[in-house]
RORODREN-706588 format. One record per residue: residue in one letter; x, y negated, z of N, C-alpha, C in turn; chain; residue number from 1. Coordinates in steps of 0.05 Angstrom, whole numbers. Layout:
% RORODREN-706588
(rec a; (X; Y; Z); (X; Y; Z); (X; Y; Z); A; NUM)
...
END
This chain:
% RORODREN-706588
(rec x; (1647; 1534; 154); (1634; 1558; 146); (1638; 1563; 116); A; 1)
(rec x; (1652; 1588; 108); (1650; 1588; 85); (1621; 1592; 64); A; 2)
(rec x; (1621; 1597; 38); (1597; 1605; 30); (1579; 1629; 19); A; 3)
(rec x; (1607; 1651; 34); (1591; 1679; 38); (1575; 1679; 61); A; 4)
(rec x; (1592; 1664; 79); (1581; 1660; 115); (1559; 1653; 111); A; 5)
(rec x; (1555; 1622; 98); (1536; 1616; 90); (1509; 1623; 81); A; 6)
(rec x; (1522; 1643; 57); (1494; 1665; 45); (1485; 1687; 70); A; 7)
(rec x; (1507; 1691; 82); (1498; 1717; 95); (1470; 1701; 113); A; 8)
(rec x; (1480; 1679; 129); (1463; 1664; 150); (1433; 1658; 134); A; 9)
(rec x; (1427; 1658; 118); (1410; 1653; 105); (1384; 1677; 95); A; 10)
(rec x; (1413; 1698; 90); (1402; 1729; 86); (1388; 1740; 108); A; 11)
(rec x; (1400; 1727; 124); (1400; 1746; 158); (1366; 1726; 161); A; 12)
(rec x; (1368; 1703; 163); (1335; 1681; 171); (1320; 1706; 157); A; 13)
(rec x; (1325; 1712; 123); (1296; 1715; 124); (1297; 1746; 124); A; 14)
(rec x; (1305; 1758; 143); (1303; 1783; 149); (1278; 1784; 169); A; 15)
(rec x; (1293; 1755; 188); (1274; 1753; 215); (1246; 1742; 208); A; 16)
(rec x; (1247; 1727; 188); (1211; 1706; 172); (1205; 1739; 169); A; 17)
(rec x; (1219; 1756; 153); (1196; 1781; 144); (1181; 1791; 171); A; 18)
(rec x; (1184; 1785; 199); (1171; 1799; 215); (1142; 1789; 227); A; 19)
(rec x; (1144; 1762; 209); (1121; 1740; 209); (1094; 1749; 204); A; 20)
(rec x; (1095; 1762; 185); (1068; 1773; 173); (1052; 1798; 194); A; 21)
(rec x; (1073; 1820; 200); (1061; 1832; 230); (1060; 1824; 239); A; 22)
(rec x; (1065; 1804; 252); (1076; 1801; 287); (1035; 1786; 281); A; 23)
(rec x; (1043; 1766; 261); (1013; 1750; 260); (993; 1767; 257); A; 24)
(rec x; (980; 1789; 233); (965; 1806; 244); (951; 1819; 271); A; 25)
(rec x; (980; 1820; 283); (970; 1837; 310); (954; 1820; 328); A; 26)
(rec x; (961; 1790; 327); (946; 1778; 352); (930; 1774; 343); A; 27)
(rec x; (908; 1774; 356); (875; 1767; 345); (873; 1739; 362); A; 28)
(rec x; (887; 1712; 347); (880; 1691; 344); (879; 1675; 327); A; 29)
(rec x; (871; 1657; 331); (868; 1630; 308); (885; 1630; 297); A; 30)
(rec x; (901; 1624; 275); (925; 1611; 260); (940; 1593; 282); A; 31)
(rec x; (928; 1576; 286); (940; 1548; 291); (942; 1559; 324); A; 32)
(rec x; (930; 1576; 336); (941; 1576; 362); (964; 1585; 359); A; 33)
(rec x; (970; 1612; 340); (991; 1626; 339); (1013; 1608; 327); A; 34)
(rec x; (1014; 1595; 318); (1030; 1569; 312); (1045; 1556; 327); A; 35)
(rec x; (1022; 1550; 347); (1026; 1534; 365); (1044; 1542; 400); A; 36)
(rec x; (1033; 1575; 397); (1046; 1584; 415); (1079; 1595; 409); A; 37)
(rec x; (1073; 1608; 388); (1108; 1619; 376); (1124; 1583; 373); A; 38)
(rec x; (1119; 1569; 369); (1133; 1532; 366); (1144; 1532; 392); A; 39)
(rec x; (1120; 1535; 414); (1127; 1529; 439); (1161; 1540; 435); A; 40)
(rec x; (1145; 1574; 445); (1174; 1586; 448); (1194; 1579; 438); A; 41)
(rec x; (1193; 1576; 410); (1215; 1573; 391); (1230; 1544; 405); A; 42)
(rec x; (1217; 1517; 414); (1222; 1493; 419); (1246; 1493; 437); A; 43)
(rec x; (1243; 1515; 476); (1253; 1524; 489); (1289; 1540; 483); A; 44)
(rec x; (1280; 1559; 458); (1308; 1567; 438); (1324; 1554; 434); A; 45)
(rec x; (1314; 1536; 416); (1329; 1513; 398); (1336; 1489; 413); A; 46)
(rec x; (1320; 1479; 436); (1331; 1460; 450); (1355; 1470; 469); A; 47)
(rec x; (1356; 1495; 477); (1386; 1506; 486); (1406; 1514; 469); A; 48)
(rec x; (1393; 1517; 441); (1419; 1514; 427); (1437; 1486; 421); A; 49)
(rec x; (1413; 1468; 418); (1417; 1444; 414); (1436; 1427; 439); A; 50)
(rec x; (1432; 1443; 462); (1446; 1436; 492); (1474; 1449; 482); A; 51)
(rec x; (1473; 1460; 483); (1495; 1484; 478); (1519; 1471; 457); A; 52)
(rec x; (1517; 1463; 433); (1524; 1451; 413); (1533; 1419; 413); A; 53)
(rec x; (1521; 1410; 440); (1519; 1389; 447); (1504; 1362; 415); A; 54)
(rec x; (1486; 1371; 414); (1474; 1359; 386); (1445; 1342; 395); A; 55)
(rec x; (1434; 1319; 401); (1420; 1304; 409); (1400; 1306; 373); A; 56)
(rec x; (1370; 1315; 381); (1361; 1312; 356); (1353; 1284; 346); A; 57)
(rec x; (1363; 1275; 328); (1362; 1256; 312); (1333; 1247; 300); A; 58)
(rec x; (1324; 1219; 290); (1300; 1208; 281); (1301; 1192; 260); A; 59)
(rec x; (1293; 1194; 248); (1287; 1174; 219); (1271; 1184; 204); A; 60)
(rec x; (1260; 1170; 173); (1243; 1174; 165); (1249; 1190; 139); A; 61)
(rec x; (1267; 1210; 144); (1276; 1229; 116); (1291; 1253; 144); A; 62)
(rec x; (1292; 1250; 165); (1290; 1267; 193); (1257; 1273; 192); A; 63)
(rec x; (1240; 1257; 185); (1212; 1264; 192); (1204; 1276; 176); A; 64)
(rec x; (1201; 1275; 146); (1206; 1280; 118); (1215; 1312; 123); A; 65)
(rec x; (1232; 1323; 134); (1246; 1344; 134); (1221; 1360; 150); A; 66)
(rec x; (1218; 1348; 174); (1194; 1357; 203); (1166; 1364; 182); A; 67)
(rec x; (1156; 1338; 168); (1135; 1357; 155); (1138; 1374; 137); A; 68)
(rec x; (1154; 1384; 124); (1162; 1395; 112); (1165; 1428; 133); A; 69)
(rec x; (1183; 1431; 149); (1184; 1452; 163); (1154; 1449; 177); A; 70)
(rec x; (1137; 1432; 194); (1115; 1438; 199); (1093; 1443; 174); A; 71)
(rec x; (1091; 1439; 155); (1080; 1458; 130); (1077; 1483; 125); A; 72)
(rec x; (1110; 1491; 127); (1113; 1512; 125); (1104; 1533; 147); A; 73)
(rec x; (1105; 1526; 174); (1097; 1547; 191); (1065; 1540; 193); A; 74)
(rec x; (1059; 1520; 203); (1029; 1513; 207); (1010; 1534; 183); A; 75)
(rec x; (1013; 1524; 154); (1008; 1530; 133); (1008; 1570; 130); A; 76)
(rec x; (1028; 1572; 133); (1038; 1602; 129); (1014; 1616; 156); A; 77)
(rec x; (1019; 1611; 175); (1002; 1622; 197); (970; 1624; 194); A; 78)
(rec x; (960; 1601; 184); (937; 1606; 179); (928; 1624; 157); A; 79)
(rec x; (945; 1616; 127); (936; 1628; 114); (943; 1658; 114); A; 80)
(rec x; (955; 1682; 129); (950; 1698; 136); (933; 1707; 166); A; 81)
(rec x; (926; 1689; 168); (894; 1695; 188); (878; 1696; 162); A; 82)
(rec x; (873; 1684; 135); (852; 1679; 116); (846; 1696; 90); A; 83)
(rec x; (874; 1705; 94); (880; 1733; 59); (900; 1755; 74); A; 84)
(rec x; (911; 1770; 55); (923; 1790; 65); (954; 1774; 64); A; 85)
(rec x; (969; 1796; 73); (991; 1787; 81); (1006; 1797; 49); A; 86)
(rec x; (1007; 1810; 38); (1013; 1809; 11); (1016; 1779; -11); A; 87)
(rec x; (987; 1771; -5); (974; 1754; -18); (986; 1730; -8); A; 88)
(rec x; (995; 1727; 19); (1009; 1701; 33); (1038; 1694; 26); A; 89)
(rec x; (1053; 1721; 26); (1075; 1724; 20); (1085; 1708; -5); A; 90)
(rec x; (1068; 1730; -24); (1072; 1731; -52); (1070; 1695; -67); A; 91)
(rec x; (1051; 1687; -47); (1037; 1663; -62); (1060; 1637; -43); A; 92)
(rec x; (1073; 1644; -19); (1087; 1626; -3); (1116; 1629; -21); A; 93)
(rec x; (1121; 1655; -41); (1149; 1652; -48); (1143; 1642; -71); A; 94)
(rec x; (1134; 1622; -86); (1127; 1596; -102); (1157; 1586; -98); A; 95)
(rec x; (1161; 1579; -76); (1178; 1560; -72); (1212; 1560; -76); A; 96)
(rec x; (1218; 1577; -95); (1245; 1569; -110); (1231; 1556; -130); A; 97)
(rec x; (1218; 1564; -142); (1203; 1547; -163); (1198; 1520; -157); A; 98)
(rec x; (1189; 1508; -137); (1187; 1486; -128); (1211; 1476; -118); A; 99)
(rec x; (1237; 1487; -114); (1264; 1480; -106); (1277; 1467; -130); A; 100)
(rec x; (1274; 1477; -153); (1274; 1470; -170); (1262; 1446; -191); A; 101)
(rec x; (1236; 1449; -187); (1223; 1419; -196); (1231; 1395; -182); A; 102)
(rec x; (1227; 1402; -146); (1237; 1387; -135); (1267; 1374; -140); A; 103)
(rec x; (1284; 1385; -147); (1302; 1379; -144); (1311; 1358; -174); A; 104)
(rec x; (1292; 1365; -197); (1279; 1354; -227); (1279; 1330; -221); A; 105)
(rec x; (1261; 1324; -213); (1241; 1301; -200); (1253; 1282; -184); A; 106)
(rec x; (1267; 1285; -166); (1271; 1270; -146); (1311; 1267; -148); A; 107)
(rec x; (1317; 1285; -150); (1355; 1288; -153); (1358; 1284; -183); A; 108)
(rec x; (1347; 1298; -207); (1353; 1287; -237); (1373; 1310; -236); A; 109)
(rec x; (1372; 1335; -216); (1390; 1360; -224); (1377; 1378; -243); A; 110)
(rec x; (1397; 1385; -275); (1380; 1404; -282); (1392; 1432; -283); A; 111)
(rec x; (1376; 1438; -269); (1381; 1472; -273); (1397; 1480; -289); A; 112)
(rec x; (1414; 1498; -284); (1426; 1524; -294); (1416; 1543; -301); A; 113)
(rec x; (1421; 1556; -333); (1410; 1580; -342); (1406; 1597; -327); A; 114)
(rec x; (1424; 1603; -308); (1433; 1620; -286); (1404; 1624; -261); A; 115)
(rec x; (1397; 1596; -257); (1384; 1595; -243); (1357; 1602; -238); A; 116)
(rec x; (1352; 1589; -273); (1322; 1594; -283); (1317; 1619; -286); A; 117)
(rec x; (1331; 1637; -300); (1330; 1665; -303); (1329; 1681; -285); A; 118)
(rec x; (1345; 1675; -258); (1342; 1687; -231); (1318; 1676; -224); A; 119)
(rec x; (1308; 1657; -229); (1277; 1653; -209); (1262; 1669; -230); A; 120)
(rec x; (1262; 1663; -256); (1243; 1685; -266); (1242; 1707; -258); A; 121)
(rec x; (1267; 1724; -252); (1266; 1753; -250); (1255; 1759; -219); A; 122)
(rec x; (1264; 1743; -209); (1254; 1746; -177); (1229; 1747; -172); A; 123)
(rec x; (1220; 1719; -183); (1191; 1720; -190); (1172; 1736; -199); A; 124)
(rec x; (1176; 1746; -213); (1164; 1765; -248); (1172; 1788; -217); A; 125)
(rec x; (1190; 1797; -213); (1188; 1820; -187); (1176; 1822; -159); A; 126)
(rec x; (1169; 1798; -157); (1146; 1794; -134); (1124; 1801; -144); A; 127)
(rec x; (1113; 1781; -159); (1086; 1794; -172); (1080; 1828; -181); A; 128)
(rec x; (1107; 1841; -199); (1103; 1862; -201); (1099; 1881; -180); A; 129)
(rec x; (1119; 1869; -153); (1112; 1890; -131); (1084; 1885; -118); A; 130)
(rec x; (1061; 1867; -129); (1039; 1860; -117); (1018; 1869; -135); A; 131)
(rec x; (1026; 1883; -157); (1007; 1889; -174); (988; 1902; -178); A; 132)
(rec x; (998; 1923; -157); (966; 1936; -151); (949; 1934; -118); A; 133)
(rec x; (963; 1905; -111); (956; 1904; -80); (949; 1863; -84); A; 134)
(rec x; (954; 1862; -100); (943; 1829; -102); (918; 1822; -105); A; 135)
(rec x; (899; 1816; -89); (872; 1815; -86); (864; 1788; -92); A; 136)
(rec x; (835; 1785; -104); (840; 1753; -93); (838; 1746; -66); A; 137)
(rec x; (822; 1757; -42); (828; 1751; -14); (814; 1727; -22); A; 138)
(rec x; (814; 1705; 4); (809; 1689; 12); (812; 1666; -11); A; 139)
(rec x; (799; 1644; -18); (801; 1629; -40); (824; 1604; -17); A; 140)
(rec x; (818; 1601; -1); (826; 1579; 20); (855; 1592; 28); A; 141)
(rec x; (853; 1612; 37); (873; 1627; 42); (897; 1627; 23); A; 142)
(rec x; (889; 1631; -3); (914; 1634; -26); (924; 1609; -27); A; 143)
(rec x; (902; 1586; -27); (914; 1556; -37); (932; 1550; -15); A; 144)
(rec x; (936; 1549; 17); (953; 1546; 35); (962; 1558; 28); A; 145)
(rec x; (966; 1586; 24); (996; 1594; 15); (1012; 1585; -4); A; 146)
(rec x; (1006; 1573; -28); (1018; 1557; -48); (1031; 1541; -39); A; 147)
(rec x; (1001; 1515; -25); (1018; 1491; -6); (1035; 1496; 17); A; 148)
(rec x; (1038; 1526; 28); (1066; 1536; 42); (1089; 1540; 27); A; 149)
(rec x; (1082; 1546; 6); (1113; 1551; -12); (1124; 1523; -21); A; 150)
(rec x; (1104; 1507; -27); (1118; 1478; -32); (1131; 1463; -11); A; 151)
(rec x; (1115; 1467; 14); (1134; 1458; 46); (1157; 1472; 43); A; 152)
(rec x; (1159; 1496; 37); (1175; 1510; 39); (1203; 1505; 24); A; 153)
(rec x; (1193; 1495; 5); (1215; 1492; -18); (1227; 1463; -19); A; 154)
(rec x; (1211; 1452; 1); (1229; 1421; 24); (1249; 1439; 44); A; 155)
(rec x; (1236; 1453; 52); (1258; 1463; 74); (1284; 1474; 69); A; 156)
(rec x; (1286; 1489; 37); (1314; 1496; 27); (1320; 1463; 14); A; 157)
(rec x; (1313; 1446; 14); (1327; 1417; 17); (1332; 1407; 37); A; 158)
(rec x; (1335; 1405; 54); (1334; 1388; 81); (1357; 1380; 87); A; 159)
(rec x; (1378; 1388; 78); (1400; 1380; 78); (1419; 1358; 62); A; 160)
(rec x; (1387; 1358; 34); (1391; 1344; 14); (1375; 1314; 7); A; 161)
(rec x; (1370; 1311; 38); (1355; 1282; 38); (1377; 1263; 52); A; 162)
(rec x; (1374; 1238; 40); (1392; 1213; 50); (1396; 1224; 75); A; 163)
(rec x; (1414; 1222; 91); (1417; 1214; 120); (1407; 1239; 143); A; 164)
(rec x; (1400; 1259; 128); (1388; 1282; 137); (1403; 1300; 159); A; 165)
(rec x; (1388; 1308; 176); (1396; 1327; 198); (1386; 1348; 202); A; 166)
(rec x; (1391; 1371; 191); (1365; 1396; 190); (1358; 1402; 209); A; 167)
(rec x; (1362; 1410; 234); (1363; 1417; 247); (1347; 1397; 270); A; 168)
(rec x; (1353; 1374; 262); (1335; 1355; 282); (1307; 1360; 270); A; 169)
(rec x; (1308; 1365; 236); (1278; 1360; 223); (1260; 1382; 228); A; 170)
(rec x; (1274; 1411; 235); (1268; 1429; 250); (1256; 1422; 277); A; 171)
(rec x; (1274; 1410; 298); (1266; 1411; 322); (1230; 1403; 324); A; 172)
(rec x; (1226; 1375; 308); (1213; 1356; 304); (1190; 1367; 298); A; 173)
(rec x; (1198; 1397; 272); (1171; 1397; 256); (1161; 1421; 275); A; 174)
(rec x; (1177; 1433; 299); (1173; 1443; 313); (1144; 1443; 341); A; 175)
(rec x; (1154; 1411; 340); (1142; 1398; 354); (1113; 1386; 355); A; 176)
(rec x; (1110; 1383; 325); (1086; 1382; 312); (1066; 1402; 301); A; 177)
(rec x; (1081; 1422; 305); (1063; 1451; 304); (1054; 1455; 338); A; 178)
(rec x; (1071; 1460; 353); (1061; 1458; 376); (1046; 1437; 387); A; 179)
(rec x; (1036; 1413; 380); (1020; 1396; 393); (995; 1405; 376); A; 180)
(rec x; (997; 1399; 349); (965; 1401; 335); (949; 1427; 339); A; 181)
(rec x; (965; 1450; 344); (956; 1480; 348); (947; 1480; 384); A; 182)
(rec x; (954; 1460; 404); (949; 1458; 427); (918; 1470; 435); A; 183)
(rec x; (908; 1446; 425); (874; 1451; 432); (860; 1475; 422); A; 184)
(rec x; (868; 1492; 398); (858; 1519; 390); (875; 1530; 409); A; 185)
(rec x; (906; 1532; 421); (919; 1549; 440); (900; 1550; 466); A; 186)
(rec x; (897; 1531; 485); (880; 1541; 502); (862; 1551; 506); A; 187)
(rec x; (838; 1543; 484); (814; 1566; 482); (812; 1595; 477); A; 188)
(rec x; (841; 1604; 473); (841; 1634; 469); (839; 1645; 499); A; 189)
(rec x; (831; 1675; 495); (823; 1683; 520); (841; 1724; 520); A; 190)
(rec x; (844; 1722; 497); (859; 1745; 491); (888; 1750; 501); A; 191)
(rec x; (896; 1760; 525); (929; 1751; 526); (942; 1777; 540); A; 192)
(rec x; (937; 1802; 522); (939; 1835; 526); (970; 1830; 517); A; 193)
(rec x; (989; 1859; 528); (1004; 1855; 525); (1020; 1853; 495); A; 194)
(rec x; (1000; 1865; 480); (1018; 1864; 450); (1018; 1832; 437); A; 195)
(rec x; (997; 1823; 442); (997; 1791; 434); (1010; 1776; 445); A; 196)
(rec x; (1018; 1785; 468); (1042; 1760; 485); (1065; 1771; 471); A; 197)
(rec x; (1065; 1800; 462); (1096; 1810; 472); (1110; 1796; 441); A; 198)
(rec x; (1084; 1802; 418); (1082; 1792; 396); (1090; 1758; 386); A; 199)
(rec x; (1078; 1742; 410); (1093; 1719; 406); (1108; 1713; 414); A; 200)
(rec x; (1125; 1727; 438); (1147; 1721; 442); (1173; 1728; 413); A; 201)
(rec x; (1161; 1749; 399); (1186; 1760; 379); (1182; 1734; 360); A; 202)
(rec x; (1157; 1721; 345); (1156; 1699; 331); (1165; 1688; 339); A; 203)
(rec x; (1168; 1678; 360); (1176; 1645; 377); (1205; 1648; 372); A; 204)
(rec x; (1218; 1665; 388); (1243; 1668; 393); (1271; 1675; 358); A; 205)
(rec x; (1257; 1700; 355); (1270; 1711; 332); (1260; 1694; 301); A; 206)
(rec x; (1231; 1691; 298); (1213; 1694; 268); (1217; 1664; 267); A; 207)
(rec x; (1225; 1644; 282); (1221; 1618; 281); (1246; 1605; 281); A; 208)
(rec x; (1258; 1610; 326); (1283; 1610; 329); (1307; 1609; 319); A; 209)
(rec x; (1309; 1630; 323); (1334; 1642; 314); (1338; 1641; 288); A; 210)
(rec x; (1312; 1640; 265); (1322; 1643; 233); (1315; 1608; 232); A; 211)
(rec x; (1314; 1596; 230); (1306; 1564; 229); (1346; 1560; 241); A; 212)
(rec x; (1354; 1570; 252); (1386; 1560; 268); (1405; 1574; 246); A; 213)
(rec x; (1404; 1599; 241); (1406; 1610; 213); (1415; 1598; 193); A; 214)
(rec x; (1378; 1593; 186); (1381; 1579; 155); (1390; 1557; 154); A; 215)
(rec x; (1390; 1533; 179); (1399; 1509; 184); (1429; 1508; 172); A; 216)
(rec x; (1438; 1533; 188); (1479; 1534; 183); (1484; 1545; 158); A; 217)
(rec x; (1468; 1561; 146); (1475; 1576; 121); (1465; 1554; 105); A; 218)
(rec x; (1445; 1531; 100); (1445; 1517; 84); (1465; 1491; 80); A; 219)
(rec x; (1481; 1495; 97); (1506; 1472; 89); (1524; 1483; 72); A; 220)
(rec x; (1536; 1501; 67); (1536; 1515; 42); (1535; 1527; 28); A; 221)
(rec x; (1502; 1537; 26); (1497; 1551; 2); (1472; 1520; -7); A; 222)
(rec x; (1472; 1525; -33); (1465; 1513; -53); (1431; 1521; -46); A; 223)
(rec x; (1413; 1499; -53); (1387; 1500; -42); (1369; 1522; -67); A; 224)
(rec x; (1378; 1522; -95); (1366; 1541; -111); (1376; 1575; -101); A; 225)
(rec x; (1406; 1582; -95); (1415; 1610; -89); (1404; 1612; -59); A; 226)
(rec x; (1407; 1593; -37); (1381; 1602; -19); (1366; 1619; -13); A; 227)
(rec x; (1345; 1601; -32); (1312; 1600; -41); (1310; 1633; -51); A; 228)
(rec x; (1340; 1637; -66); (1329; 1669; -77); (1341; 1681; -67); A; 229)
(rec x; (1361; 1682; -46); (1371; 1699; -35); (1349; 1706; -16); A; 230)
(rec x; (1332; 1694; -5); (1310; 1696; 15); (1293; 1717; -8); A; 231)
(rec x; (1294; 1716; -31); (1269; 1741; -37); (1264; 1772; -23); A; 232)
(rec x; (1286; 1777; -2); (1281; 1804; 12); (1259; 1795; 31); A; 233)
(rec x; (1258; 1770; 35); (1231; 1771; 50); (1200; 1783; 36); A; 234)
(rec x; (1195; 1771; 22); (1175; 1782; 3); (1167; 1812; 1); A; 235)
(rec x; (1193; 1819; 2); (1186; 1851; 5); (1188; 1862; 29); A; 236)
(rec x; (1207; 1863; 46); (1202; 1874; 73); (1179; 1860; 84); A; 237)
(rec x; (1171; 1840; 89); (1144; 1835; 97); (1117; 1852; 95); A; 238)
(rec x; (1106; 1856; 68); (1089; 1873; 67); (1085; 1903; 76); A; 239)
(rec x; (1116; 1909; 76); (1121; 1933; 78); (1114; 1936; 107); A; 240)
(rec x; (1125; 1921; 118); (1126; 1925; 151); (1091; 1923; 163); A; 241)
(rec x; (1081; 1907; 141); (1043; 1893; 154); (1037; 1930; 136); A; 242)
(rec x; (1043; 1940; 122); (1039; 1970; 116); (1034; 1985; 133); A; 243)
(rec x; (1061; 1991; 149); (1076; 2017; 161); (1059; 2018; 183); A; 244)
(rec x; (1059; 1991; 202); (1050; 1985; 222); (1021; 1965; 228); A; 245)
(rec x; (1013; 1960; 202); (982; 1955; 215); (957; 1970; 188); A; 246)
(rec x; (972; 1975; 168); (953; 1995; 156); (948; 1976; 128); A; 247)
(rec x; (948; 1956; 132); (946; 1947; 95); (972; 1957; 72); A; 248)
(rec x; (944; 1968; 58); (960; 1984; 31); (979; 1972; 17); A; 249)
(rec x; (1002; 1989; 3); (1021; 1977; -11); (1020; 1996; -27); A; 250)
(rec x; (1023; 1989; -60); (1014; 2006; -77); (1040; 2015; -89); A; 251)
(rec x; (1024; 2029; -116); (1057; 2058; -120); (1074; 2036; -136); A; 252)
(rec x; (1067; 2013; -144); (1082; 1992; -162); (1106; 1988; -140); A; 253)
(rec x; (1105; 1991; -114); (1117; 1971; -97); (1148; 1974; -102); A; 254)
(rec x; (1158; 2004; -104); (1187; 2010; -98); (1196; 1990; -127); A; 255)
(rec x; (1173; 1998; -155); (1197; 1979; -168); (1198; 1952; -176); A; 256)
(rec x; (1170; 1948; -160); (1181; 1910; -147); (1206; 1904; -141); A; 257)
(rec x; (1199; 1918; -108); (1226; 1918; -90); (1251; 1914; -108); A; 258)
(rec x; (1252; 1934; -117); (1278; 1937; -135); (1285; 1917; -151); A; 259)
(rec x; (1271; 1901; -171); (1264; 1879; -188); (1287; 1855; -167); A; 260)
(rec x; (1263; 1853; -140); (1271; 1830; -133); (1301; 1834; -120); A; 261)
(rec x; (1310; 1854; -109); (1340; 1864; -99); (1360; 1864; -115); A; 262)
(rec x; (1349; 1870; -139); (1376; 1872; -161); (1385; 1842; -174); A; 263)
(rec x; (1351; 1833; -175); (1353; 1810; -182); (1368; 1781; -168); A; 264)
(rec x; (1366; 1784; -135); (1376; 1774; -121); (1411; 1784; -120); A; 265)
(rec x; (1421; 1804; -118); (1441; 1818; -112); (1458; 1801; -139); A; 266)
(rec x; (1450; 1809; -158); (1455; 1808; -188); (1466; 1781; -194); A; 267)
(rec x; (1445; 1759; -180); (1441; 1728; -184); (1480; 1718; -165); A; 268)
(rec x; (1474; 1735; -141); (1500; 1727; -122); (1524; 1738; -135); A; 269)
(rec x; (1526; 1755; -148); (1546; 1776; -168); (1561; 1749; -193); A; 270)
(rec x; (1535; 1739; -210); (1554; 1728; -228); (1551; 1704; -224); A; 271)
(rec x; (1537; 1691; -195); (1551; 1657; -184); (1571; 1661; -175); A; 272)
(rec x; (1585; 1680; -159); (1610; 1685; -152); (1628; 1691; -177); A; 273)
(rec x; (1619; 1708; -195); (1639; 1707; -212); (1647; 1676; -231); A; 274)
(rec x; (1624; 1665; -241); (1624; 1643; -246); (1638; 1623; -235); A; 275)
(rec x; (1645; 1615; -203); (1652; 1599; -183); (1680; 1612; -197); A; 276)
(rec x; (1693; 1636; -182); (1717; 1649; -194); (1727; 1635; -218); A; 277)
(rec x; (1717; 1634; -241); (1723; 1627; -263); (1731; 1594; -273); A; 278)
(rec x; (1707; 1581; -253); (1706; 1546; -259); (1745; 1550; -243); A; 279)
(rec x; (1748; 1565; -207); (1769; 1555; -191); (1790; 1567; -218); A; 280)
(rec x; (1793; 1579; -230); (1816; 1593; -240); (1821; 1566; -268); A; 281)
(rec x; (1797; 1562; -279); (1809; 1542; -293); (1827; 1524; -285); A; 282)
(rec x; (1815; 1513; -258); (1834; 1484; -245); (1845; 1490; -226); A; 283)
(rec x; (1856; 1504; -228); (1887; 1524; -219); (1898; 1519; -224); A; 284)
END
């Protein structure tokens, strides 16, 4: 796979994560059931892709490492938009280039590129701005999970970058552990109208599925910091969509958020390609 293929697969996941924030709204359940039911589905996906591919998921303890990491991220994310607004979840879950980066400080001894830092600023600095007049404090419990979702999160654009690592197994895994712990809140629901089934089937399948297989293939070569920000279209189509279709406000700041984070992302892929261009032309 090359590493436009790459970016695109990556681009494309979090087109599908942006549908996360409606789809969760709509069902009037617990966090953790909804977790637990979209995992299911998702489990059924991925284990036929996994048939399909002929790929046996793998175990170890940086395979498991990866699992809580992706179970962070969904467990975490689900609840805390049952707890704040979906703005507020978003905004506070895309932390995590920032934490791609420390992480990567800390533990690899990689340091950042000007390039890099400046793209997370601007991305950043454009999230917030598109939340500026819609960032509430919400939920006190609510915001802190979302933080500690952006830090799961910002394991998961590593996962490829742990000793001995299998993404895709650490997926299956952390899959697996959303669907067991969310179990016991799953059966006590009693709500099961058609928009809430029809609703978890699109999480399970597409919001989980299908972008978790995605980002799995697009992160073997794209680089875990250009990732992390290529994913900022999530941030914005998310709210927009919990807008259009369930009624939480998005304020007049929004279009030149949006914009902030698009140019800023677009911009970031513009002069790493040109840069790449330049290192191959030297050693030519």
């Amino acid at each position: 796979m090359s590493k436009r293929t790459g970016t695109l697969c990556v681009f494309l996941a979090a087109l599908l994560y942006s549908i996360g924030g409606l789809c969760i709204k709509v069902i009037p359940w617990n966090g953790l059931s909804i977790n637990s039911g979209r995992t299911l589905i998702a489990l059924v996906v991925i284990g036929g892709y996994l048939a399909i591919v002929h790929h046996k998921p793998r175990f170890n303890r940086w395979i498991f490492l990866g699992a809580v990491c992706t179970f962070g991220t969904n467990t975490l994310y689900a609840v805390a938009n049952k707890l704040t607004t979906a703005a507020n979840t978003i905004v506070l879950q895309f932390t995590a280039p920032i934490f791609v980066i420390v992480f990567s400080v800390l533990f690899w001894k990689r340091k950042p590129k000007k390039l890099d830092i400046a793209a997370c600023a601007v991305v950043f600095g454009g999230v917030l701005f598109f939340f500026l007049d819609s960032l509430e404090a919400g939920g006190a419990v609510g915001n802190v999970l979302a933080v500690l979702s952006g830090a799961a999160y910002g394991g998961v654009f590593l996962l490829n970058d742990f000793p001995d690592s299998d993404a895709i197994s650490s997926v299956f895994w952390g899959d697996v552990l959303s669907a067991i712990t969310g179990l016991p809140f799953l059966v006590r629901e009693t709500d099961f109208s058609p928009t809430a089934l029809t609703s978890l089937v699109v999480l399970g399948v597409f919001q989980v599925a299908v972008a978790y297989i995605l980002l799995t293939n697009g992160l073997r070569t794209t680089p875990a910091v250009t990732a992390s920000l290529v994913s900022g279209i999530e941030p914005v189509l998310n709210p927009l969509l919990v807008a259009v279709f369930y009624g939480e406000r998005v304020g007049r700041f929004a279009l030149v958020g949006a914009a902030i984070v698009i140019c800023g992302v677009v911009g970031y892929n513009v002069l790493k390609g040109m840069e790449e261009k330049a290192v191959q032309a030297r050693h030519a």
